[in-house]
Every structure is written in structure tokens, then in C-alpha cells.
N, C-alpha and C positions, 0 to 999 in steps of 0.2 A: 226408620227411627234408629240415631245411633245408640249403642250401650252407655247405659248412665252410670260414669267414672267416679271411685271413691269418693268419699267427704274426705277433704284435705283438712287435718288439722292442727294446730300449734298450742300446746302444752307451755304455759308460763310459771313455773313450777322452783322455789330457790331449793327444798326440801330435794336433793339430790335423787335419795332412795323410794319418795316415792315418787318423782319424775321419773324414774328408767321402768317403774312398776308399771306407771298407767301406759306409756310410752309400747312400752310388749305389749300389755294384755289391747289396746285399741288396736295394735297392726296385727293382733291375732285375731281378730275382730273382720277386717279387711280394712280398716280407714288408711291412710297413707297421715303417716306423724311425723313433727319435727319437733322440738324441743330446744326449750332456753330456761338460764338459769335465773334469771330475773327481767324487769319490764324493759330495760337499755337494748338487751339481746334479743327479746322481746320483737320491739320495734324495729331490727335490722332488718330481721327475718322477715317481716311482714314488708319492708321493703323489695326484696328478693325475689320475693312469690307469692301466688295469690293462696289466701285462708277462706274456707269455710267457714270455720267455728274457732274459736279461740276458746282455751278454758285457762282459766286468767284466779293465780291464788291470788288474797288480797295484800298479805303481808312478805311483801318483798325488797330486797336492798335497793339502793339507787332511785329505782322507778319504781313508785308501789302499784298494789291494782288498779284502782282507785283514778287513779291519775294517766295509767296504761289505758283504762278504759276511755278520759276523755279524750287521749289523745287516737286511741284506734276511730272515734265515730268524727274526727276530724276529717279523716281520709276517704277519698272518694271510694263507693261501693266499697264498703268497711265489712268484713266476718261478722258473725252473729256473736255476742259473748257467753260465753256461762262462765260465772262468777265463784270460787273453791275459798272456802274460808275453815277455820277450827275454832274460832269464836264468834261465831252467829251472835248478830244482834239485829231486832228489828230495826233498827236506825239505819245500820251499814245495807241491809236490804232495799231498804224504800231507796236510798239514796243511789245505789247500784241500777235499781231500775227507774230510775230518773233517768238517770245517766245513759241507759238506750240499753242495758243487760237484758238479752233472751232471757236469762233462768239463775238459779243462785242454790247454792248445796251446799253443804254443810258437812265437814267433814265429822266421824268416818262416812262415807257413801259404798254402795254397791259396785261393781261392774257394768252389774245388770243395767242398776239405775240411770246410770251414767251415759250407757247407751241407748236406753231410749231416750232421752235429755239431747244428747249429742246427733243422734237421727233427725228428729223433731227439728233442732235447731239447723242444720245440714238442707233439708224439706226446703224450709223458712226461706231462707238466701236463694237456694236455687228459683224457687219461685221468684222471689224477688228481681233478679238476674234477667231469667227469662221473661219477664214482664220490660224489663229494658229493652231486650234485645228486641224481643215484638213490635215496639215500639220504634227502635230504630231502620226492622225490616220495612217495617207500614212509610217508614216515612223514606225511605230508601228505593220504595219498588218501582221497578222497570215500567218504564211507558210503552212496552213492552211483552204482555205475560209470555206468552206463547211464540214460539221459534214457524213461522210461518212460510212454509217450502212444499211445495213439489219435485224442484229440480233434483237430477243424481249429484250434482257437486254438494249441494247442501243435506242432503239425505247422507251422503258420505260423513259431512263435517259431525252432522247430530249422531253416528252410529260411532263414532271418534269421542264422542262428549259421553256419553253414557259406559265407554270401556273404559277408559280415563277419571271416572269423579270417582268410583269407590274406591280408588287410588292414594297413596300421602302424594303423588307425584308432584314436581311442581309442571306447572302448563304456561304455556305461552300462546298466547292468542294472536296471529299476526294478519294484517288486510286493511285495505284502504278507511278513510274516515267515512260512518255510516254504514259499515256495510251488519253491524250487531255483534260488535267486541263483547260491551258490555253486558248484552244479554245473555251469550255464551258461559261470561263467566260466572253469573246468576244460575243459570243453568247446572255447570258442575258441581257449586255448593250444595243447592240443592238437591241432585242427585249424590248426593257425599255423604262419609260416614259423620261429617261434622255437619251435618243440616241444620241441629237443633240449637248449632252456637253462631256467633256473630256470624253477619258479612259486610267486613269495612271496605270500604274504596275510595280510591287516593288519586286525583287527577293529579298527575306529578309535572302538566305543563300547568297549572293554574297559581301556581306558587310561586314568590321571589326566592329566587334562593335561602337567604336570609330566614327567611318563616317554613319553607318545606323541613328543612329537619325537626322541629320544635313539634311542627303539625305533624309527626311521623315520627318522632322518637320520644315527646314530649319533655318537660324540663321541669326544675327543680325549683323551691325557692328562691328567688336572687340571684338566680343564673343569668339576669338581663336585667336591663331597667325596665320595671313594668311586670317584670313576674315577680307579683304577688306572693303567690302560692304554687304549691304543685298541679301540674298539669298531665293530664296520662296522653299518651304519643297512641295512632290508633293503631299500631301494630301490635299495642298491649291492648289496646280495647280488643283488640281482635280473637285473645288467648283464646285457647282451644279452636278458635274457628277458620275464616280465610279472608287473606287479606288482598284486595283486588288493585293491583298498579297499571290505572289507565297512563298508557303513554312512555311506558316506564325508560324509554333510550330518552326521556329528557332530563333525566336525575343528574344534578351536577357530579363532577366525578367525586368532590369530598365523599359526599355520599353514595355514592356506588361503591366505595372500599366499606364506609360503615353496615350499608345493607348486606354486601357480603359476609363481611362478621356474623350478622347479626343472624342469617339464615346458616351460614357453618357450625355456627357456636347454641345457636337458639338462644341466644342470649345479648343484654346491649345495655347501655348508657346512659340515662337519661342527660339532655344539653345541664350542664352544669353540676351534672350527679357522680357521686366516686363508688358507687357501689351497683355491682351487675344484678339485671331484670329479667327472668327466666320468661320464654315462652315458647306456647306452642301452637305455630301457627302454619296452617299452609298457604303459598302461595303462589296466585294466578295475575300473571301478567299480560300487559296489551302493548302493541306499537303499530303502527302504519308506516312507520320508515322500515328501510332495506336494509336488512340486518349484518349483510355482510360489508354494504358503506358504511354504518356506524362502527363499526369494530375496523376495517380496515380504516379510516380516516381518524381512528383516536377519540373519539369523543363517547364512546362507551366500552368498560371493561369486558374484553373474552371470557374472563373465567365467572363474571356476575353472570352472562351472556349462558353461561354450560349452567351454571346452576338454575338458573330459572326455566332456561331452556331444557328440563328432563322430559316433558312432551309438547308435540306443535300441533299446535289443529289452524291452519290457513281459511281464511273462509274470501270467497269469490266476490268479487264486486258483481252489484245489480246486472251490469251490462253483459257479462258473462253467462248468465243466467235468466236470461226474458220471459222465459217460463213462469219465474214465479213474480213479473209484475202485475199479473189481472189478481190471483188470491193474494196476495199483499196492499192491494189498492181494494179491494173488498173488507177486507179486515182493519185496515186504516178508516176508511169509511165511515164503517161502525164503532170503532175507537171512538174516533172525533165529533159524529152528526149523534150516536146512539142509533137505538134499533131502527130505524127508517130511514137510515140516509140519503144521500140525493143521490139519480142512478146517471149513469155516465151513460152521455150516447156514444154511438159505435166511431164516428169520428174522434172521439176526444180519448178511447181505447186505445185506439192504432196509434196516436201521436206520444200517449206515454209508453207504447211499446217500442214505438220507434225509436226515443229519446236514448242518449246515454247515459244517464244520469251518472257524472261525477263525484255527486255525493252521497249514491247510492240510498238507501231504504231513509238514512236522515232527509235529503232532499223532497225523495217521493211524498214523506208524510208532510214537510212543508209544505209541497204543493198541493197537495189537497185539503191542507188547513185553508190556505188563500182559495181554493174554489170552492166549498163550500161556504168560506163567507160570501162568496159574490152568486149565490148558485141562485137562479129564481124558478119556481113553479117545480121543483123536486128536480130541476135536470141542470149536468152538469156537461156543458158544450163545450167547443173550443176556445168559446168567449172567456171563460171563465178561468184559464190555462195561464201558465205565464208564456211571457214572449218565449222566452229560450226553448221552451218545450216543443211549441209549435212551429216558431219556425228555427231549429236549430239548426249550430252553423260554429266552424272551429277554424281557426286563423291558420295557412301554411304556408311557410315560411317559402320564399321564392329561394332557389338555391343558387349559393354563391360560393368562390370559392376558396382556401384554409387561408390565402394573403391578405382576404378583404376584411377592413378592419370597420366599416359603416356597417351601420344595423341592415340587413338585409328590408326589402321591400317586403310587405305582406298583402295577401287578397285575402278573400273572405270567398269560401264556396260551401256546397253543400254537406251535411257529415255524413249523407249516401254516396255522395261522390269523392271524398277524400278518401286517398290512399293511406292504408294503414301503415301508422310508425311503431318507435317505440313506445313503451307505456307511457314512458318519462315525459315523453315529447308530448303523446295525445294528452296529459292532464296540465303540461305548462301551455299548452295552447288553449285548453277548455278555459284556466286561470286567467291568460289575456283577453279571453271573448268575452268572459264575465267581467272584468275591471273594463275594457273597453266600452261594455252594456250598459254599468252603472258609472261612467266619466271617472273611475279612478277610484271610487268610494269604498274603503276599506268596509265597514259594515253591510253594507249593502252586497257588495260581492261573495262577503263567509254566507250571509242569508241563500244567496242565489247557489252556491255551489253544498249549502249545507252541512257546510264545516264550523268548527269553532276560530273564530276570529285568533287566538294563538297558534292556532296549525294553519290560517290562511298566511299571518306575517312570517311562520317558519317558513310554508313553500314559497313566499316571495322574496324571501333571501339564500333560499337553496337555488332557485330559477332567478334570480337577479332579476329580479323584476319589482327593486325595494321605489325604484324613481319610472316616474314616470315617459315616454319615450315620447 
């Protein structure tokens, strides 16, 4: 469990002398205080940074409380209020907690009083808080719980994950599609001293340009046609906790200068906003591209590159790793059928051990979703397999030589009997065995290789393989 940090609070206070009063005696307290002279300054501040508790006089220049108050319960996940007045009336009471006020006092007040009033209400929120975040964990959780390995490569990468989460460090997760980016980086949060706050994650291929900053920096009123109202960017939902960038070498460059800011400075913008948004967040990124093509070819910044990059945990594609395809196919199993699943006979073992699977642990649980729907009598045969599994097979290129400018001729042999290339090579050939499997069909082939149909059409324009031959 991490340490549970100050109640942050903000003092609305015009009465100079005794704003600086309560101001001391609460940070002698331990609370962490800021202070404004009326409800305008009020309102800044509370755009800046996030409150706890607000204590809010009533009678103020410009903005009074009154009206501070409905405009704070406007705001999404708004402070709790406690309301300070020197002419108490049961009228301005009721009407205060109409208004959504925690509690209401009466000036003169205690210290004493005031702090347990300002506890109580500090309690309130965080529970509140934490009942979101719960809420956004539950609906957020990994298809995944459990990192499920025997291998040394992988026994390495989880003994890397647990030195690294009670860290601020930022982490970079790098390795083909499928192989448990994501579950990695579930893993470190929750081994972190931020466990008990968010964990947002941000597919940064699934965005038009256009909509990724908005949805990652979030915007203002009227900063666009169609925005309403304000909207919080999730790297503010994420404050205090960690923010997860699957994919993150696809961020256009505008935004790889803002995101840089934005972790140097801990601070940023909102689309259409003139005032900075304080946070603190850590962050855990993902990619499956090759980190030194994307910096050496321009399309992703070096120095965003060092800052994300403060530690790397690599993790193995399936094929590397055969060992742990029988207890990952056991554990899928049970995921998908529940506690009885249907059992693999010994032939239909060997052929997923044999396999290479290109889209590593995504794939394998594919294919075991499609066999046990087809599974009859509890057993799960070679019948039930896809083609590519059982009879797999990679396209290699007949060699030709650097004058010829026709597409080389291609055979089709065994992937026991192919000679090993490069990595590059062996997954732009898996890519044309599957297009060629499915006649071309873009969905059908992200399904068969496991991938998401955005990182299929990236690697079909990285490998030229956007037309068909």
C-alpha cells in the first residue's frame, strides 16, 4: 500500500489576515494549502491543480461563495466544500447544502474544529475517488491476470519488473505484437508505490491524429466545434498514478514535443486552454517497432526516446521461448472453457509447439478460442486447429540478383526445413503466407497473425506489401 498524501486544500478567503492565519496554522497541521483572495482567483487555482477540500467564505468581491460554489460542483470530480461565513443565517445554510456543501461554520470557529471538519470532508472525496478508480480498474482489467512463464527469458524480464515498479522511473516496454506489453505494464503499477491511484492507457495507434491530443491532453470549452464543455485529457485522469502509452513511436511528432513538455515540466495545456495543469504522473510506455529505425529514420524524437526510455525491460516473442507454450495453453484453457476445459491430445501439443507463432500469446489464445468452439467430446484434436498451425509453412524468396528489378519467384516449403534469416524477413514472409492464406483479406489476416488490424496495415506499408502481387 502506498503512503496516503496530504489533503490538498484551497482557502477562499478576501479577509487578508485571516487567510494567512488559517493558511499557517493548516500547513502546521500537515495539509498542503493554497490560497486566493476571492472566488475569480478562486477558480484559477482550481484549474491549476487538483483540491481536496475547498473552504469557501461566503461574502466575497467579484465571485461570491455562493456562486463559487455552483460553479466548483460544475466541474468534473469537484473538492468537497466547507462553507465560512460571519453572519450565519439558517437560509444561506440550507441553501449552501442544496448546493452540494460538505459542512458550513460559522465564524469565530476553532482550529481544532475546523480540522476535524476539514479531515472528515478530505475522507469523503478520497473515498469518493477511489470508488472511480475501482471502477475504472474493474473495467480496465487484463485478459490476463497472471504473467504465466517458466522460461529463463521470462523469469528474467518478471525479476526486471519487480526491481523497477517501486521506482518513479519511467519504463519502456519493447517486443513484438502479442507477446504481454500490456500485461507488463499492469504489472509494474501494481507492484508501485502508486498502486492505490489510476492506471490509464492510451492506444496511441487507435487515434486520428486530430482526436489523439484531445483524448490525451483533453480541452477546454470552445476550443473546437462540438466542445461543449470541458473535458479532462487522461494523463490528468491519471494524476498521481501511471499512465500506460501502448504503441507510443506512433504519436505524431506535434505531439511528441508536447508530451515531452509535458513529462519535463509535469505540467501542460489543455487543447484550447491558456492556463498550465499540474501533474503527477508516471509513465510506462510500449512499442514493437525498432527503436533505433524509428529515431534514426525521423519519425520519432531522441530526447522523448531518453526520457521514456529511463528503464527497458524487452520481453521474448513465443517462438523464443517453447517452454512456456504447454503452461500458457493450460492456463488459456481455463481462462476461456472454465474449470473443465477440453484436453489436448498429444498430437495437437506437438503441433502448437511446433508452430511459430508470429503473433505470439495473442495468437495462441485465438487459437484456442476457435478450438474449443469446435471441440467435441472434451478433446481437442488436430481437427480442431487452424490450418496454419498444423500445417505450417513461410514463403522464401528464390534468390536473385541487386540488377533484377521483377519480383523474385517464391516456393512455399516447410518451416522445419527453412533456413533461418533475418527477423525482419522471417515476419514479412509469415505476413505474405497469411495474406496469401486469406486471398488478400485484410481482417482475416490481423485475426490469423494476431495482431491489430493497425499494426497489420503499418507492417504492410513498412514491407511494401500495401498492393497486391
Amino acid at each position: 500500500m502506498s503512503e496516503q498524501q496530504p489533503a490538498r486544500i484551497l482557502i477562499a478567503e478576501d479577509e487578508a489576515n485571516l487567510r494567512l492565519v488559517l493558511q499557517k496554522e493548516l500547513e502546521r497541521l500537515g495539509y498542503r494549502v493554497a490560497a486566493a483572495p476571492d472566488g475569480e482567483a478562486a477558480l484559477r487555482k482550481l484549474e491549476e491543480s487538483n483540491v481536496d477540500v475547498l473552504l469557501c467564505d461566503i461574502n466575497m468581491p467579484r465571485i461570491d461563495g455562493m456562486e463559487l460554489l455552483r460553479r466548483v460542483h460544475e466541474r468534473p470530480n469537484p473538492p468537497e466544500v466547507i462553507m465560512l461565513t460571519g453572519q450565519a443565517t439558517v437560509e444561506t445554510a440550507v441553501e449552501a447544502m442544496k448546493l452540494g456543501a460538505y459542512d458550513y461554520l460559522t465564524k469565530p470557529y476553532r482550529i481544532t474544529e475546523l480540522d476535524v471538519r476539514v479531515k472528515q470532508a478530505a475522507d469523503k472525496r478520497r473515498l469518493r475517488v477511489d470508488n472511480v478508480r475501482l471502477r475504472e480498474q474493474l473495467a480496465r482489467q487484463s485478459a490476463l491476470p497472471e504473467i504465466v512463464s517458466v522460461s529463463e527469458v521470462m523469469k528474467e524480464a518478471i525479476r526486471l519488473i519487480e526491481r523497477v515498479a517501486p521506482s518513479e522511473a519511467s519504463v519502456l516496454i519493447t517486443g513484438e505484437s502479442g507477446t504481454g506489453k500490456e500485461l507488463v505494464a499492469h504489472a509494474i503499477h501494481r507492484l508501485s508505490n502508486r498502486a492505490d491511484a489510476s492506471f490509464v492507457d492510451l492506444n496511441c495507434a487507435a487515434f486520428q491524429e486530430s482526436l489523439l491530443e484531445s483524448e490525451l491532453f483533453g480541452y477546454e470549452a470552445g476550443a473546437f466545434s462540438g466542445a461543449k464543455g470541458r473535458k479532462l485529457g487522461l494523463i490528468e485522469l491519471a494524476d498521481g498514478g501511471t499512465l500506460f502509452l501502448d504503441e507510443v513511436t506512433e504519436l505524431p511528432a506535434q505531439l511528441q514535443a508536447k508530451l515531452l513538455r509535458a513529462i519535463e515540466t509535469r505540467t501542460f495545456f489543455r487543447v484550447g486552454g491558456v492556463r498550465k495543469v499540474e501533474v503527477n504522473v508516471r509513465i510506462v510506455a510500449a512499442t514493437n517497432r525498432n527503436l533505433d529505425n524509428v529515431v534514426n529514420d525521423g519519425t520519432f524524437r531522441s530526447d522523448l526516446l531518453y526520457r521514456i526510455n529511463g528503464f527497458q525491460i524487452s520481453l521474448a516473442p513465443l517462438r523464443e521461448r517453447p517452454e512456456d507454450i504447454e503452461p500458457l495453453t493450460r492456463y488459456l484453457l481455463k481462462l476461456i472453457a472454465g474449470p473443465h476445459p477440453p484436453e489436448l491430445t498429444e498430437e495437437a501439443f506437438s503441433a502448437l509447439r511446433a508452430y511459430n507463432w508470429p503473433g505470439n500469446v495473442r495468437q495462441l489464445k485465438n487459437c484456442l478460442e476457435r478450438a474449443v468452439i469446435l471441440s467435441n467430446n472434451g478433446r481437442i484434436t488436430l481437427s480442431e486447429l487452424p490450418p496454419e498451425v498444423t500445417r505450417p509453412a513461410v514463403f522464401i524468396p528464390a534468390p536473385v540478383s541487386s540488377s533484377d528489378t521483377a519480383q523474385p519467384a517464391e516456393g512455399v516449403v516447410s518451416a522445419a526445413q527453412s533456413a533461418p534469416g533475418s527477423l525482419r524477413e522471417v515476419e514479412r514472409q509469415q505476413i505474405l503466407a497469411a495474406l496469401e492464406q486469406t486471398g488478400w483479406h485484410r481482417g482475416k489476416t490481423a485475426e490469423i497473425l494476431g495482431i491489430s488490424p493497425s499494426t497489420l496495415y503499418r507492417r504492410l506499408r513498412d514491407y511494401e506489401l500495401e498492393r497486391r502481387r
